[in-house]
C-alpha positions in Angstrom: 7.8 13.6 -44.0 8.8 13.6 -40.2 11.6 11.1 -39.1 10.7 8.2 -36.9 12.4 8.4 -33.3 13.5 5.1 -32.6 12.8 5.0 -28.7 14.5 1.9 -28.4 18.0 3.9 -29.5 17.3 6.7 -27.3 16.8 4.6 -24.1 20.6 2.9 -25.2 22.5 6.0 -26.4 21.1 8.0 -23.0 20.5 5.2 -20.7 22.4 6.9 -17.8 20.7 10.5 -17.9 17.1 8.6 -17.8 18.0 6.3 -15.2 19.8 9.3 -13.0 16.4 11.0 -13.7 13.8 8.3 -13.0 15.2 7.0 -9.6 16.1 10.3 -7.9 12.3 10.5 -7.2 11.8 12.3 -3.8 8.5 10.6 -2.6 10.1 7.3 -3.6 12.9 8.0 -2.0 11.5 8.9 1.7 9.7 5.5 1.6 12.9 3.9 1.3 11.9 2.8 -2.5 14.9 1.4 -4.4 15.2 1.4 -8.6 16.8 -2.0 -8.5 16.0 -3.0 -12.2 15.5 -1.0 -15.0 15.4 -1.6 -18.7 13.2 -0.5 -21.8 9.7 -0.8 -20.9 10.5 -2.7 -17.8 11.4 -1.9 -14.1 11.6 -3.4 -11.1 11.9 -1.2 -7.2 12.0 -2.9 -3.8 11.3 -1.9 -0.3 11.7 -3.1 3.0 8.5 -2.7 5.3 8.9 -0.2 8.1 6.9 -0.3 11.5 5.3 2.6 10.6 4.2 1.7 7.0 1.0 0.2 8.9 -2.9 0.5 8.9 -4.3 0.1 12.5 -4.2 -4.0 11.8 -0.8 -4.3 11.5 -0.5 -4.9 8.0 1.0 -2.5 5.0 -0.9 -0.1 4.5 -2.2 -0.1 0.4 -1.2 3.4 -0.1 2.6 2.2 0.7 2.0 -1.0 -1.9 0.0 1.4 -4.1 3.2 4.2 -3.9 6.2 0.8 -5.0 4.1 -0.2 -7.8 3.1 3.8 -9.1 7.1 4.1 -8.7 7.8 1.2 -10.8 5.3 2.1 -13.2 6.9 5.4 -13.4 10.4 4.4 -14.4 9.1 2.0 -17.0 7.0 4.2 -18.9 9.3 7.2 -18.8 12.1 4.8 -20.0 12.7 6.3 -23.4 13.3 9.8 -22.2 9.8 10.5 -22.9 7.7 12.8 -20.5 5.4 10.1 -19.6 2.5 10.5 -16.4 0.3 8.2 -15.0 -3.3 9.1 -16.7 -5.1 5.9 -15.3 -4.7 2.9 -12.3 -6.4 -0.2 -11.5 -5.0 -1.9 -8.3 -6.6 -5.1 -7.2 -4.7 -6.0 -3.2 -4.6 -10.0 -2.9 -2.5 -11.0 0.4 -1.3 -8.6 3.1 2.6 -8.0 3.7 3.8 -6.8 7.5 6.6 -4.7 8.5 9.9 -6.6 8.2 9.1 -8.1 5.1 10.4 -6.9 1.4 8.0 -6.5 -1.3 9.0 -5.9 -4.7 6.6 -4.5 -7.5 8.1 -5.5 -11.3 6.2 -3.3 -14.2 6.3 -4.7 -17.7 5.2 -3.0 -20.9 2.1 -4.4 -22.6 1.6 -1.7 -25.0 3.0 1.9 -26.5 2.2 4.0 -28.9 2.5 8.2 -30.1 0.1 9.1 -27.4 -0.2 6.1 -24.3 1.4 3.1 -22.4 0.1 0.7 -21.1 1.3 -1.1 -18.3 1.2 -4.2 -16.0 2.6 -4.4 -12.4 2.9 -7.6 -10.1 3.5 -7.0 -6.3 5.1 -9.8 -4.4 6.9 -10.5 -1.1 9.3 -13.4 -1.9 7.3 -14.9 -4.8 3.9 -14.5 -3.3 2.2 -12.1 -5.4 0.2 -9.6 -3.2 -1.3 -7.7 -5.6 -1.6 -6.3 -9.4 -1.9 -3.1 -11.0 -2.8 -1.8 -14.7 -1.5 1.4 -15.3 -1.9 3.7 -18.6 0.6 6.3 -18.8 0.4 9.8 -21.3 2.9 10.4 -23.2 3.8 14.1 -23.8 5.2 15.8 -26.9 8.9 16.0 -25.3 11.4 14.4 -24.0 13.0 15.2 -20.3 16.9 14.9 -22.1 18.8 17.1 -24.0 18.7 14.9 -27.5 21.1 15.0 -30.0 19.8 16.4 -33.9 20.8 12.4 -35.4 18.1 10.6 -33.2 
C-alpha cells in the first residue's frame, strides 16, 4: 500500500525552498507584484498602480488586476511543493482602481484533492473589494523540491 504524503509537513519542513520558488516569478515581478503573505493554501501579493497600468479611461486595466490575483493564486496552490497550474478562471471586475492606488488580491483554499484545487481570490484597494476570482488549479504527479525519502 502507497504511503500518504502529508502536504501539510512538506509545506513546514521546506517552507523556504517553495517560497524562494513561488515569488521569484518573472511576469510578476516586472509588474511590480510583491508575495507579501504566504502560508499553506493561502497567499496574499500587492501592487502599487503604475501610470502606465491603464486602459484608455484611465482606470487599471483588468489584465493588470487579472495578472495580481493569477499570481496569488499561483503561490497558494503550489504551496505544498506540488507542481500545481491554473486549469480554469472565473473573474467577475466590481469597482475600478487608478494609478496611485494599492490593490491587494488574497487567495484562500476552498478545496484540494489528488488531482485539483480549488480556489477563491478577493481583490481590494484598501478594503474595497474590486473584484473576485475562482480559480481551479491541476495538480501534477511531482513535486518542484528535492524531497527527502521520510516524507
Amino acid at each position: 500500500m502507497k504511503k500518504k504524503i502529508d502536504e501539510h509537513q512538506i509545506y513546514e519542513n521546506y517552507f523556504e525552498q517553495i517560497y524562494e520558488q513561488v515569488k521569484n516569478d518573472p511576469y510578476a515581478q516586472s509588474l511590480g507584484i510583491q508575495l507579501t503573505k504566504f502560508e499553506a493554501g493561502f497567499a496574499e501579493a500587492m501592487l502599487e498602480i503604475q501610470s502606465h497600468m491603464v486602459n484608455a479611461y484611465g482606470t487599471v486595466h483588468g489584465a493588470v488586476i487579472y495578472a495580481l490575483a493569477d499570481h496569488a493564486f499561483s503561490a497558494a496552490c503550489n504551496a505544498y511543493g506540488k507542481t500545481s497550474v491554473g486549469l480554469s478562471t472565473t473573474i467577475q471586475f466590481i469597482e475600478a482602481a487608478k494609478p496611485g492606488e494599492r490593490i491587494v488580491a488574497r487567495a484562500t483554499e476552498v478545496r484540494r484533492n489528488f488531482r485539483t484545487g480549488f480556489y477563491r481570490i478577493e481583490i481590494l484597494h484598501e478594503e474595497n473589494l474590486i473584484a473576485t476570482m475562482e480559480a481551479v488549479s491541476y495538480r501534477k504527479d511531482h513535486y518542484f523540491i528535492e524531497l527527502d525519502q521520510q516524507v
